[in-house]
mmCIF file of the N, C-alpha and C atoms, coordinates in Angstrom:
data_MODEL
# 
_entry.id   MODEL 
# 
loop_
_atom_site.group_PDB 
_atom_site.id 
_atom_site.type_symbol 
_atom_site.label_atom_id 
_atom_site.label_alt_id 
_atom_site.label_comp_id 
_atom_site.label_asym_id 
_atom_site.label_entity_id 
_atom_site.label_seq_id 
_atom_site.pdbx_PDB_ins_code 
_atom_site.Cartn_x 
_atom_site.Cartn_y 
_atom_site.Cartn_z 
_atom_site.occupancy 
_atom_site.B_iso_or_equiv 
_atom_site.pdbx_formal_charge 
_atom_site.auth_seq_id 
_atom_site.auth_comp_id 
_atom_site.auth_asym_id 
_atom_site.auth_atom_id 
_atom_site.pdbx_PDB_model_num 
ATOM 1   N N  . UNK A 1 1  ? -21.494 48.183 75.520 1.00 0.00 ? 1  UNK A N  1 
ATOM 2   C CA . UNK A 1 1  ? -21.046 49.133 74.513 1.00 0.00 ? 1  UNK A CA 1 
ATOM 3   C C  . UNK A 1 1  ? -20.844 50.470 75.161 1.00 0.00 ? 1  UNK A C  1 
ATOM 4   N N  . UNK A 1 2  ? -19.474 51.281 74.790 1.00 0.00 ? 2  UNK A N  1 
ATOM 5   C CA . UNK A 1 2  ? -19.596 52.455 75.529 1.00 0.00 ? 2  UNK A CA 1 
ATOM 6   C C  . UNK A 1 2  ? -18.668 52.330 76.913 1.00 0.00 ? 2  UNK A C  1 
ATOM 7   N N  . UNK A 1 3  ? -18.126 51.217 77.464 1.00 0.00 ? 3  UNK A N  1 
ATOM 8   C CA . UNK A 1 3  ? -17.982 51.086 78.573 1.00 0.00 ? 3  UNK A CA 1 
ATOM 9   C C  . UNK A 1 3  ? -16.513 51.135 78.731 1.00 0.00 ? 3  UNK A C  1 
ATOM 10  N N  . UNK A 1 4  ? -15.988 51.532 79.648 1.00 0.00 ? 4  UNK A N  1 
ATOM 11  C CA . UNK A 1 4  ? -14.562 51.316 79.573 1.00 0.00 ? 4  UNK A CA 1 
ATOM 12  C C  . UNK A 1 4  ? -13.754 50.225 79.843 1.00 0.00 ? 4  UNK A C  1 
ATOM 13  N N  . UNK A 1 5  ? -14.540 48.989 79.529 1.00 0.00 ? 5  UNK A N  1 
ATOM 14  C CA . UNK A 1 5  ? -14.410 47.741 80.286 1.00 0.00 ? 5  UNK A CA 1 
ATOM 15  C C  . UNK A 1 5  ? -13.161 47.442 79.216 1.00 0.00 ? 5  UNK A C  1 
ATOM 16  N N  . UNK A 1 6  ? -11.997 46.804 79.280 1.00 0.00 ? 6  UNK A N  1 
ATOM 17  C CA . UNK A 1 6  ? -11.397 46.268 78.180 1.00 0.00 ? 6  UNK A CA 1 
ATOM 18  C C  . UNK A 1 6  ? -11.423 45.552 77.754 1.00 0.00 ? 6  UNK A C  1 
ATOM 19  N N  . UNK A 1 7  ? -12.834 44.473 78.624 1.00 0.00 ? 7  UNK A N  1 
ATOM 20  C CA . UNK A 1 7  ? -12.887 43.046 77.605 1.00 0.00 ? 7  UNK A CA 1 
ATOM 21  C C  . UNK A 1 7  ? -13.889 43.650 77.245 1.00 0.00 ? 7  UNK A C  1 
ATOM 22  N N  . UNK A 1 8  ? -14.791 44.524 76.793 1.00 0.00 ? 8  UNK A N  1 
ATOM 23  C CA . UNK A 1 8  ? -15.790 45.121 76.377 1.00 0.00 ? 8  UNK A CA 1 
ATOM 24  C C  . UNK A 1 8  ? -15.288 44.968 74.960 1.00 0.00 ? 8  UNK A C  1 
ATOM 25  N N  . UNK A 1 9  ? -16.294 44.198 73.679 1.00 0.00 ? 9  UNK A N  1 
ATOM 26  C CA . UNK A 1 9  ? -15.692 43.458 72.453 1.00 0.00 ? 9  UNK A CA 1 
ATOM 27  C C  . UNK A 1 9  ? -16.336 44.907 71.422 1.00 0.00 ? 9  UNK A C  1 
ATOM 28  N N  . UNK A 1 10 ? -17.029 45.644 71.647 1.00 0.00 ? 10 UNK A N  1 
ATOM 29  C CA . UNK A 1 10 ? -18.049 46.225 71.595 1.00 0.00 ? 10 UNK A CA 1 
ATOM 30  C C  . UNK A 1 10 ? -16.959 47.293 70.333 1.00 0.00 ? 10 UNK A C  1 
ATOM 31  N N  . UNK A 1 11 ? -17.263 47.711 69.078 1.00 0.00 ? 11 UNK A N  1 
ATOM 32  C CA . UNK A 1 11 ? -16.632 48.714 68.690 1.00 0.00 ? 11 UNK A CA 1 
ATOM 33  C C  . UNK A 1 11 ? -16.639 50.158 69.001 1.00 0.00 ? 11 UNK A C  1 
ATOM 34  N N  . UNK A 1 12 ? -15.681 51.250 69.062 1.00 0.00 ? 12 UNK A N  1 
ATOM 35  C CA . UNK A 1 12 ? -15.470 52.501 69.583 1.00 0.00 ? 12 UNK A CA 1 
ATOM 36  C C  . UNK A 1 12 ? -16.595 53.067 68.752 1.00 0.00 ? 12 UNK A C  1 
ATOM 37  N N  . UNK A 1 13 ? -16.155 54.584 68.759 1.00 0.00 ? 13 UNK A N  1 
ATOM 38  C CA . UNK A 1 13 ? -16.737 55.695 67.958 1.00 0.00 ? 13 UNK A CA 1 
ATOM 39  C C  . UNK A 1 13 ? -15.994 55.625 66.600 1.00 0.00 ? 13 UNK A C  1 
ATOM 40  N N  . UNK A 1 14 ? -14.440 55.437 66.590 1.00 0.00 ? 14 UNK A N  1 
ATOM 41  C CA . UNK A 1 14 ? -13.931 55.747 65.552 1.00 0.00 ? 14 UNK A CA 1 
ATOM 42  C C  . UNK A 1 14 ? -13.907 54.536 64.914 1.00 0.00 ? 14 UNK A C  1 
ATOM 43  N N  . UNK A 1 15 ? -14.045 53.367 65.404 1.00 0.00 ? 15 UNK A N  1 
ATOM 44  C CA . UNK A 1 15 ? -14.625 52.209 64.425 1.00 0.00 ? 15 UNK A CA 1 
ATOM 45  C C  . UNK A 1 15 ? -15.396 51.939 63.884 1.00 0.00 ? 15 UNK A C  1 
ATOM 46  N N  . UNK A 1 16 ? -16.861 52.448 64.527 1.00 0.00 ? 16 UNK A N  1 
ATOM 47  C CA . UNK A 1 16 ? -17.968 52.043 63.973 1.00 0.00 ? 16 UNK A CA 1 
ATOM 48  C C  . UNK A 1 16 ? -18.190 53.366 62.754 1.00 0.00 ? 16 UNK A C  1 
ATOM 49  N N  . UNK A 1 17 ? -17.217 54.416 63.291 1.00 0.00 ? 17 UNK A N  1 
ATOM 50  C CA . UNK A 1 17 ? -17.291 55.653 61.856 1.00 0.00 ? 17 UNK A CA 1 
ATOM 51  C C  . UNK A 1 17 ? -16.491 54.948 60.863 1.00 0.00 ? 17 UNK A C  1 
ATOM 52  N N  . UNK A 1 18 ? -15.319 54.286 60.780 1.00 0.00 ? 18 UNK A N  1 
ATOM 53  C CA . UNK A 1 18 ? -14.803 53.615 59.981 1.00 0.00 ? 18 UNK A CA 1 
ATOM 54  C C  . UNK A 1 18 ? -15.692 52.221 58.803 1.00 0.00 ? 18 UNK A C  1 
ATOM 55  N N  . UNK A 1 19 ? -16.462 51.856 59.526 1.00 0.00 ? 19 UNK A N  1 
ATOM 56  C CA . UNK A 1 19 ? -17.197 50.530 58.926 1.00 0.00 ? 19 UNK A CA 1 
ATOM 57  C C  . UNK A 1 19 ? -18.321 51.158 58.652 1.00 0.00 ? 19 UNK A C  1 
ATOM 58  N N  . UNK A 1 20 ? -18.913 52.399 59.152 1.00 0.00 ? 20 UNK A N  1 
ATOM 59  C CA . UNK A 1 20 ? -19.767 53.131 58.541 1.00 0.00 ? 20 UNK A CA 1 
ATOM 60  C C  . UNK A 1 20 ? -19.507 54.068 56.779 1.00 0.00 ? 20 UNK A C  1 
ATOM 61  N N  . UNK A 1 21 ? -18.591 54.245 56.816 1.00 0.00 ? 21 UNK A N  1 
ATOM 62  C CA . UNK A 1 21 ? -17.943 54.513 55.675 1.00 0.00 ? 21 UNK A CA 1 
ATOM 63  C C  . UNK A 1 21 ? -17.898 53.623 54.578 1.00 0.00 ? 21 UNK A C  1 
ATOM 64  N N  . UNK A 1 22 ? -16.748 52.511 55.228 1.00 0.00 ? 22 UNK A N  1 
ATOM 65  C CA . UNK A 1 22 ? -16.699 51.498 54.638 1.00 0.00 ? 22 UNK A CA 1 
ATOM 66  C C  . UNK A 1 22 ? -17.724 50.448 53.560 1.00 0.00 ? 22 UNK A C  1 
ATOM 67  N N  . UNK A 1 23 ? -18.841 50.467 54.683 1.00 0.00 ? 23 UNK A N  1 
ATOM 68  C CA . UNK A 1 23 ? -19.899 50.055 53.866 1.00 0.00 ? 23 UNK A CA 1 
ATOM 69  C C  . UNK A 1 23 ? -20.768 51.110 52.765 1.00 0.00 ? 23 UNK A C  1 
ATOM 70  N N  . UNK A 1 24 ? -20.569 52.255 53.002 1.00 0.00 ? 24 UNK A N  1 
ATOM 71  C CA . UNK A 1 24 ? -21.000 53.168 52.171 1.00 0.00 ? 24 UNK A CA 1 
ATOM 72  C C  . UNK A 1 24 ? -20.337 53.095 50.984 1.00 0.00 ? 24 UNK A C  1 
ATOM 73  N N  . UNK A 1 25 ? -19.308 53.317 51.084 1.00 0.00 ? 25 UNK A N  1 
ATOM 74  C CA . UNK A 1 25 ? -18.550 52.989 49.853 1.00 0.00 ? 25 UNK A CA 1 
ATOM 75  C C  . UNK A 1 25 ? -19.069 51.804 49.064 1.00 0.00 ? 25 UNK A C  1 
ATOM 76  N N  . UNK A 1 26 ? -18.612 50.154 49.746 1.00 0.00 ? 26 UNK A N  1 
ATOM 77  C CA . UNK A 1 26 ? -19.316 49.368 48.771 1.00 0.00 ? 26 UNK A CA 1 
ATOM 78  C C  . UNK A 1 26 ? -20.669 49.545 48.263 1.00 0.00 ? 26 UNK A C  1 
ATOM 79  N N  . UNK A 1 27 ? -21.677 50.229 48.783 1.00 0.00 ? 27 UNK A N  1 
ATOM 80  C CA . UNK A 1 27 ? -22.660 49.771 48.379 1.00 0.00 ? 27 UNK A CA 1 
ATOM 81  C C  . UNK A 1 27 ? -22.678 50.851 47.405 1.00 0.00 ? 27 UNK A C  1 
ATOM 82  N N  . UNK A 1 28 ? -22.227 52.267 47.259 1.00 0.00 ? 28 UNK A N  1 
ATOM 83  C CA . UNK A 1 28 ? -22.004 53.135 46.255 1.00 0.00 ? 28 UNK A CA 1 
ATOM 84  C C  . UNK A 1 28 ? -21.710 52.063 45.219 1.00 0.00 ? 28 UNK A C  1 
ATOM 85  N N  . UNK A 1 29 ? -20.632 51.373 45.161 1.00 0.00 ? 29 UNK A N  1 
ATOM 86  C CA . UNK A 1 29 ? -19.817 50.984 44.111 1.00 0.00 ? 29 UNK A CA 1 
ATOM 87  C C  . UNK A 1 29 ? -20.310 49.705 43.615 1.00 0.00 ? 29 UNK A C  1 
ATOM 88  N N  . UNK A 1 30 ? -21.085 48.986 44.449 1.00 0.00 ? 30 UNK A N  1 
ATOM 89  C CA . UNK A 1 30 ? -22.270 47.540 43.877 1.00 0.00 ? 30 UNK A CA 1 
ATOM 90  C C  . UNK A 1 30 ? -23.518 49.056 43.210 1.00 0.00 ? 30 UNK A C  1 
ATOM 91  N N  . UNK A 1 31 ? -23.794 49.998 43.540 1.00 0.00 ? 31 UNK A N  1 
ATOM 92  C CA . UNK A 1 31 ? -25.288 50.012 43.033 1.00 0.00 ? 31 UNK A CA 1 
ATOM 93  C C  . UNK A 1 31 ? -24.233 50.744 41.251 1.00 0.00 ? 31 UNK A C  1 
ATOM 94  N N  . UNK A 1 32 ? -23.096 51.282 41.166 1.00 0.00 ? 32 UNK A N  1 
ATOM 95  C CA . UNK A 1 32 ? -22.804 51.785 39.927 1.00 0.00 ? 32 UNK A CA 1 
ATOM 96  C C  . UNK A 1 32 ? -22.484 50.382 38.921 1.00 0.00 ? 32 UNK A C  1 
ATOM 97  N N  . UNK A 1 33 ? -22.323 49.168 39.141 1.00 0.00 ? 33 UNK A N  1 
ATOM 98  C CA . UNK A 1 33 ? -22.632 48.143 38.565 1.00 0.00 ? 33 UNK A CA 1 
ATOM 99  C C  . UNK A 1 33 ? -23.794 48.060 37.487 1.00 0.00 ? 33 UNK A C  1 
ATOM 100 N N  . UNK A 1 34 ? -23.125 47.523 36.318 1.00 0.00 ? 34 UNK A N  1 
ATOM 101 C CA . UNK A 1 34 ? -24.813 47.255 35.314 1.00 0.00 ? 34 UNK A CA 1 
ATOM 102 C C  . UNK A 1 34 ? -25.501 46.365 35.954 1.00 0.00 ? 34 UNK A C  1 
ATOM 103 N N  . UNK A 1 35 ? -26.399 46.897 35.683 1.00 0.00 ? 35 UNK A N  1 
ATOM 104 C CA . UNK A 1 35 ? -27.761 46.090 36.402 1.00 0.00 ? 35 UNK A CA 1 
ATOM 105 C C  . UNK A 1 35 ? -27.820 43.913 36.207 1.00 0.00 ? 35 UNK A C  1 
ATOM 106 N N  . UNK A 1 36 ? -26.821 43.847 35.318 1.00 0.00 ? 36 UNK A N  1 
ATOM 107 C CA . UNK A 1 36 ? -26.592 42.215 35.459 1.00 0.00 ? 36 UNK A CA 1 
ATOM 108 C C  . UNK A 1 36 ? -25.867 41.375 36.123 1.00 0.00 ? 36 UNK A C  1 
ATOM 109 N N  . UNK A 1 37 ? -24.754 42.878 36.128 1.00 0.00 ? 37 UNK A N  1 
ATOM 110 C CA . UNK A 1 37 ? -23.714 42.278 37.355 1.00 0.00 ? 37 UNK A CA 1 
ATOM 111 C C  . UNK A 1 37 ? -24.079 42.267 38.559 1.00 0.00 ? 37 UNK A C  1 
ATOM 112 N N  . UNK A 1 38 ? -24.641 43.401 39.077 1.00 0.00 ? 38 UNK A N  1 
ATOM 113 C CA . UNK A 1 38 ? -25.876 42.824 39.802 1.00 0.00 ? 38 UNK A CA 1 
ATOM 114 C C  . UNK A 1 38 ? -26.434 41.805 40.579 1.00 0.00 ? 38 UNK A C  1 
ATOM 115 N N  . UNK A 1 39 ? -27.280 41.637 39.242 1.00 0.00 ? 39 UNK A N  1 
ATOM 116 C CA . UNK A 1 39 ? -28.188 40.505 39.855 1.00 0.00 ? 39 UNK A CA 1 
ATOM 117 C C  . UNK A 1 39 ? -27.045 39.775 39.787 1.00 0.00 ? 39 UNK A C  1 
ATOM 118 N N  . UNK A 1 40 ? -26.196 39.255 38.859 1.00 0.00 ? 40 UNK A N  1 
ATOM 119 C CA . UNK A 1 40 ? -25.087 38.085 39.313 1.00 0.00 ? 40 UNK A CA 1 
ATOM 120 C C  . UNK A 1 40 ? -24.574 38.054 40.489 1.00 0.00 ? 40 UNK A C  1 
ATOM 121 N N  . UNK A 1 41 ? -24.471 38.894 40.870 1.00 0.00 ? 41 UNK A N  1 
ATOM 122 C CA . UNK A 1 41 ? -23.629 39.019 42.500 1.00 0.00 ? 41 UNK A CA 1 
ATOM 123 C C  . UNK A 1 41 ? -24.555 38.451 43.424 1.00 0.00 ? 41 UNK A C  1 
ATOM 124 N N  . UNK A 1 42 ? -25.700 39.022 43.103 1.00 0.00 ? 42 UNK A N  1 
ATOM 125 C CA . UNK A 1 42 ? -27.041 39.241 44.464 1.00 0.00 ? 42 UNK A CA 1 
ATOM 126 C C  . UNK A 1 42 ? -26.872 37.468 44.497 1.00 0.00 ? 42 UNK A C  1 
ATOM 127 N N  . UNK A 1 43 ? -27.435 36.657 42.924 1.00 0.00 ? 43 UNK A N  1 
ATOM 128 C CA . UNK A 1 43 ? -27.984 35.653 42.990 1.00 0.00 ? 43 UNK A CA 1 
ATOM 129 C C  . UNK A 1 43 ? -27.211 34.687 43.216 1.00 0.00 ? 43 UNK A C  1 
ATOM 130 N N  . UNK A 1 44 ? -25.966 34.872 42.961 1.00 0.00 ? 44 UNK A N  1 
ATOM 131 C CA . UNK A 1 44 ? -24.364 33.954 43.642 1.00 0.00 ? 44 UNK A CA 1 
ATOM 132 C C  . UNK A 1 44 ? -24.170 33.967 45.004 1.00 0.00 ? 44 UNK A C  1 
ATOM 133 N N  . UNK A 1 45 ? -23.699 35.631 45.281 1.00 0.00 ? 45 UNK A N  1 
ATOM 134 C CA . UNK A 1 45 ? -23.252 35.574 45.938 1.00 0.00 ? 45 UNK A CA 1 
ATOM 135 C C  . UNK A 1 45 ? -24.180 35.747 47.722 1.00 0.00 ? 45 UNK A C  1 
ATOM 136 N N  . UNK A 1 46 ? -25.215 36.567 47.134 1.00 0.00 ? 46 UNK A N  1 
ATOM 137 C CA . UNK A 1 46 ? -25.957 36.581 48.858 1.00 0.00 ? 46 UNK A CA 1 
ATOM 138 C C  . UNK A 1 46 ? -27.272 36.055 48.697 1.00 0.00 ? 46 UNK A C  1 
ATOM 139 N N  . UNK A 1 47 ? -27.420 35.199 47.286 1.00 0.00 ? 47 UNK A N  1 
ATOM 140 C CA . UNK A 1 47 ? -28.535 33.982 47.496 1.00 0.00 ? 47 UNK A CA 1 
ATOM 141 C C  . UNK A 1 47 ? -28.421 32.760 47.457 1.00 0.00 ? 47 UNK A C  1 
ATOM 142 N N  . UNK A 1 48 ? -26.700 33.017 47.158 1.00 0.00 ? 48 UNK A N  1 
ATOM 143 C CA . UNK A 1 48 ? -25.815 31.411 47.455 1.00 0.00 ? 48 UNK A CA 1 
ATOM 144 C C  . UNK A 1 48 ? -26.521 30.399 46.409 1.00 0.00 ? 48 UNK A C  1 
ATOM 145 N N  . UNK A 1 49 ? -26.960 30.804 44.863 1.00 0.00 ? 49 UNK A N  1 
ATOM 146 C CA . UNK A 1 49 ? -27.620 30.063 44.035 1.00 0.00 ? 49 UNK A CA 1 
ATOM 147 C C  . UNK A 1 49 ? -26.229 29.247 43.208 1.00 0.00 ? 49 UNK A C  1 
ATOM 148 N N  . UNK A 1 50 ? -26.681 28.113 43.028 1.00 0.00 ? 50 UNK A N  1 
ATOM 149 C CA . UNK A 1 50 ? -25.442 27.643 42.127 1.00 0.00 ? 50 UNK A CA 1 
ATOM 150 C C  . UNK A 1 50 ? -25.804 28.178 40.591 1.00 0.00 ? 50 UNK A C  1 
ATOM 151 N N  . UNK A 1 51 ? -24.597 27.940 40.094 1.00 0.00 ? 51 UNK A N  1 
ATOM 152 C CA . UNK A 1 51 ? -23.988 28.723 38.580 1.00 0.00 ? 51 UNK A CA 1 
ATOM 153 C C  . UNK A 1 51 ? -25.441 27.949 37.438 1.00 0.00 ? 51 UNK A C  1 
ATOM 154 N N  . UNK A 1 52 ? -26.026 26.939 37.533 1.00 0.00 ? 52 UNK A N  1 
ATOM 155 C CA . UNK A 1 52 ? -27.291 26.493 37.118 1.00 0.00 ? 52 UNK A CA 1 
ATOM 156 C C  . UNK A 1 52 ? -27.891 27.235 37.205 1.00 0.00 ? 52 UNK A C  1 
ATOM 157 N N  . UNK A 1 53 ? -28.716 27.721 38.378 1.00 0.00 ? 53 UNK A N  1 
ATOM 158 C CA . UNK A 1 53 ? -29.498 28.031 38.520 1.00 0.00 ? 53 UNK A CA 1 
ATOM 159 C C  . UNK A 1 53 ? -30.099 29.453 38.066 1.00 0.00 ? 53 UNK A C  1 
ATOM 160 N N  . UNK A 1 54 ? -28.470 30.605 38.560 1.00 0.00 ? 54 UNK A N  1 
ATOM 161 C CA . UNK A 1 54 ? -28.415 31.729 37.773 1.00 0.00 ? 54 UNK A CA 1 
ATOM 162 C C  . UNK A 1 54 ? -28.443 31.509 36.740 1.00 0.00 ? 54 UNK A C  1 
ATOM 163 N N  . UNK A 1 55 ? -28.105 30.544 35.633 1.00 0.00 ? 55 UNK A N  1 
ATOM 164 C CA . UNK A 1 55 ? -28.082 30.587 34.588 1.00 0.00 ? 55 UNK A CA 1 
ATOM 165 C C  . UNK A 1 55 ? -29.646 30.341 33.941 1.00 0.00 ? 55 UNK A C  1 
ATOM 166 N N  . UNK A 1 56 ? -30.315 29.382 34.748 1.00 0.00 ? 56 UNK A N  1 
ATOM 167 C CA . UNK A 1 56 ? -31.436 29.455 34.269 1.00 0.00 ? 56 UNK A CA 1 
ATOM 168 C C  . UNK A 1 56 ? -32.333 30.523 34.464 1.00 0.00 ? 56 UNK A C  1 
ATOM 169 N N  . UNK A 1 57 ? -32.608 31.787 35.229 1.00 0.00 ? 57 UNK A N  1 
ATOM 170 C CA . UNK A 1 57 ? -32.906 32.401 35.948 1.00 0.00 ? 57 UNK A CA 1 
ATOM 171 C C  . UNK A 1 57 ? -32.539 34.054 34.841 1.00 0.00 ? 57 UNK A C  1 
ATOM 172 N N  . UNK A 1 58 ? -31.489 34.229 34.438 1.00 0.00 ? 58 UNK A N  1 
ATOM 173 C CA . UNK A 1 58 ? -31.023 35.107 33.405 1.00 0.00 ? 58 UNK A CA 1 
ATOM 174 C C  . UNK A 1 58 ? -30.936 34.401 32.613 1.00 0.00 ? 58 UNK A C  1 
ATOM 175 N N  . UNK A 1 59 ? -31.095 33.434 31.869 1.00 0.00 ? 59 UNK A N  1 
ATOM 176 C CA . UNK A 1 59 ? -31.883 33.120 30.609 1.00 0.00 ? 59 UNK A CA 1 
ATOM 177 C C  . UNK A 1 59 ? -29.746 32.675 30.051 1.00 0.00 ? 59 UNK A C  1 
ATOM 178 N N  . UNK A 1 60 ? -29.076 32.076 30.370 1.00 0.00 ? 60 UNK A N  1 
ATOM 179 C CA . UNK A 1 60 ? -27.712 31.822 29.690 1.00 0.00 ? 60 UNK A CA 1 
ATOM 180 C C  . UNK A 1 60 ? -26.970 31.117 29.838 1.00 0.00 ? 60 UNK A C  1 
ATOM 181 N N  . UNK A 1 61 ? -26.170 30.967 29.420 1.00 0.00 ? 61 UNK A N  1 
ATOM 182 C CA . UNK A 1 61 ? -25.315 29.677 30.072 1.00 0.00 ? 61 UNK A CA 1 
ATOM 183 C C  . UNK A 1 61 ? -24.228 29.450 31.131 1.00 0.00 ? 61 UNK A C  1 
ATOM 184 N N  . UNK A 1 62 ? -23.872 28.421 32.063 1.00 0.00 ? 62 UNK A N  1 
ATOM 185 C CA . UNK A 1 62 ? -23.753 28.339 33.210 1.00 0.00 ? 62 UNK A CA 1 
ATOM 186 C C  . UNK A 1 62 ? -21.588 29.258 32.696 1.00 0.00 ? 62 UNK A C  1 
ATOM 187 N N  . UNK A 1 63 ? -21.543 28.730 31.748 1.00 0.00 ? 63 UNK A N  1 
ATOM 188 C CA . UNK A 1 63 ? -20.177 29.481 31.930 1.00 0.00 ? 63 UNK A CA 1 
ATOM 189 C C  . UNK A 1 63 ? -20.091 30.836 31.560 1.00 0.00 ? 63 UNK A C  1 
ATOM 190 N N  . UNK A 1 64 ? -21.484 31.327 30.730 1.00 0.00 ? 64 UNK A N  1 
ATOM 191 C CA . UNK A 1 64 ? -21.406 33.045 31.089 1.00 0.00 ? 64 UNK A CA 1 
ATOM 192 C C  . UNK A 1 64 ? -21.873 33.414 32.405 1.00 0.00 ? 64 UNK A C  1 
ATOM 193 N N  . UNK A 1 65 ? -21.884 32.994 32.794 1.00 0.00 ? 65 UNK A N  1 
ATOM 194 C CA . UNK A 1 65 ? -22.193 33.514 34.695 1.00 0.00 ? 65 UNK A CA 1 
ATOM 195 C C  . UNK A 1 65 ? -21.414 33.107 35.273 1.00 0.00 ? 65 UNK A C  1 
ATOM 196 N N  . UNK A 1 66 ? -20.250 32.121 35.077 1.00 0.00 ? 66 UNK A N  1 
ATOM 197 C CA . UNK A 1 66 ? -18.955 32.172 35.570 1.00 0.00 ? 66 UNK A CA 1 
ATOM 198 C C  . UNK A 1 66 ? -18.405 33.271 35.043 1.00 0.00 ? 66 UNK A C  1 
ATOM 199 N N  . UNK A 1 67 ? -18.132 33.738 33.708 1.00 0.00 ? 67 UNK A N  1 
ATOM 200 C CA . UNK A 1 67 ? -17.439 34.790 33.630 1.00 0.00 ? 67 UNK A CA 1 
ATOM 201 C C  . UNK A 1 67 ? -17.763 36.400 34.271 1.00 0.00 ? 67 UNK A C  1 
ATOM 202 N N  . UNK A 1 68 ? -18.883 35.960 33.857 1.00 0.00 ? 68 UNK A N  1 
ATOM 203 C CA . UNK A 1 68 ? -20.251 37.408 34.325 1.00 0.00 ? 68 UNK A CA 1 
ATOM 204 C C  . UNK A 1 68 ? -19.591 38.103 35.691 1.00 0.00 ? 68 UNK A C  1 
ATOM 205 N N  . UNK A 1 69 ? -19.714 36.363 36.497 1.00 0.00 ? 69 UNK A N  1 
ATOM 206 C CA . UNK A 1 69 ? -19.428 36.978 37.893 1.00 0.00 ? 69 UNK A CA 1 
ATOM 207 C C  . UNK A 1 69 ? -18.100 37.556 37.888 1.00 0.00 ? 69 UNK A C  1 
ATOM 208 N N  . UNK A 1 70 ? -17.060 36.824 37.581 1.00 0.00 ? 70 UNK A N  1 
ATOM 209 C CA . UNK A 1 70 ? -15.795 36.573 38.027 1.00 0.00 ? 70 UNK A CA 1 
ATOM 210 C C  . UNK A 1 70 ? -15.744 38.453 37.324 1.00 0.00 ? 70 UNK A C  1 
ATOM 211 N N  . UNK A 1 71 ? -16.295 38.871 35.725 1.00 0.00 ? 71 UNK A N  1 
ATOM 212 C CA . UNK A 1 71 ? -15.622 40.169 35.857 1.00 0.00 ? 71 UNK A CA 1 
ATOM 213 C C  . UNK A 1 71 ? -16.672 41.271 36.927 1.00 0.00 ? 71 UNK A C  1 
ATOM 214 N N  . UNK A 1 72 ? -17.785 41.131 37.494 1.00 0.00 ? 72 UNK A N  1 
ATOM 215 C CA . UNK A 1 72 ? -18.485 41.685 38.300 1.00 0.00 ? 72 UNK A CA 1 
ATOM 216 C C  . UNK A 1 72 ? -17.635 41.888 39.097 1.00 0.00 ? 72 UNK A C  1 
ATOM 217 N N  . UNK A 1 73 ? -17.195 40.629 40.046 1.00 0.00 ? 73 UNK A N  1 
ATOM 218 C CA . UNK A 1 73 ? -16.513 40.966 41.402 1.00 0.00 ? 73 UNK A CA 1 
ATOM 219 C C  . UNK A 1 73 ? -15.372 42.103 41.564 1.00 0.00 ? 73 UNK A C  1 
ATOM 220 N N  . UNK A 1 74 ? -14.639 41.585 39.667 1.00 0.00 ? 74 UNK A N  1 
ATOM 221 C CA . UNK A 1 74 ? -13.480 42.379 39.425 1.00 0.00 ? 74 UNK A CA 1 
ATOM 222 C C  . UNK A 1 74 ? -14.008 43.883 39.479 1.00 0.00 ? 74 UNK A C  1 
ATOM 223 N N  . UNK A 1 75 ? -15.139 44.138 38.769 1.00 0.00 ? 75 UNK A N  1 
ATOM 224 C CA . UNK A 1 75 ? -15.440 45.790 38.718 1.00 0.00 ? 75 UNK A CA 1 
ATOM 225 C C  . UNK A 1 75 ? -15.848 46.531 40.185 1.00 0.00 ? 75 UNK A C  1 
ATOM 226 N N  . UNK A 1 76 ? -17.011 45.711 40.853 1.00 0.00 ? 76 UNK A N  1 
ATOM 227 C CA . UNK A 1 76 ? -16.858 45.605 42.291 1.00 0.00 ? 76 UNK A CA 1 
ATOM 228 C C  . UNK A 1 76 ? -15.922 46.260 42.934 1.00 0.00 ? 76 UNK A C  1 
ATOM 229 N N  . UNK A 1 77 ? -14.558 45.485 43.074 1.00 0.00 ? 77 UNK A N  1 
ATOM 230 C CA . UNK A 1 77 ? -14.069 45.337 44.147 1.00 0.00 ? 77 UNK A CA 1 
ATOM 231 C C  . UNK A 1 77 ? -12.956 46.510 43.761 1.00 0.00 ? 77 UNK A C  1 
ATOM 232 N N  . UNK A 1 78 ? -12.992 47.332 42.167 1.00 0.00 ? 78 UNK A N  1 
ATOM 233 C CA . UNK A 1 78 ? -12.004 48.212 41.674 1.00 0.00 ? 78 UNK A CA 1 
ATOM 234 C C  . UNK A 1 78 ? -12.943 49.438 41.942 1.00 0.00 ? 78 UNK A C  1 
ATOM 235 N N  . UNK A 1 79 ? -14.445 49.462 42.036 1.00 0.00 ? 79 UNK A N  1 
ATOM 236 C CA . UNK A 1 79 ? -15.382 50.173 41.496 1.00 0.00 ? 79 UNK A CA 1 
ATOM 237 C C  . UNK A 1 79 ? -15.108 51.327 42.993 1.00 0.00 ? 79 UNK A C  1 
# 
């Protein structure tokens, strides 16, 4: 890292300021999420739970946590 090597895979200064941003932003815009969308995301998407399980887990049924998510991601990814 740092090196002037050109197979050096390693990101610059102005990349890693770029993805430093980058992730700031999303996580600004996941924490302004209601707190269900949320957990829908967390428990889908980065606990890899199937649509059961969230459903049992928030207390509902497996196709309101299909929708849940599907408009989460939407607010997410506009947010």
């Amino acid at each position: 890292a740092g090196s002037l090597d050109p197979t050096d895979s390693a990101p610059g200064p102005a990349t890693r300021a770029v993805l430093g941003e980058e992730a700031t932003r999303i996580e600004s815009a996941f924490a302004r999420l209601p707190a269900a969308d949320r957990r829908v995301i967390a428990l889908r998407q980065f606990e890899q739970l199937p649509a059961r399980e969230v459903a049992r887990r928030m207390g509902t049924t497996e196709g309101a946590v299909h929708a849940r998510y599907r408009r989460a991601l939407s607010r997410w990814s506009t947010g």
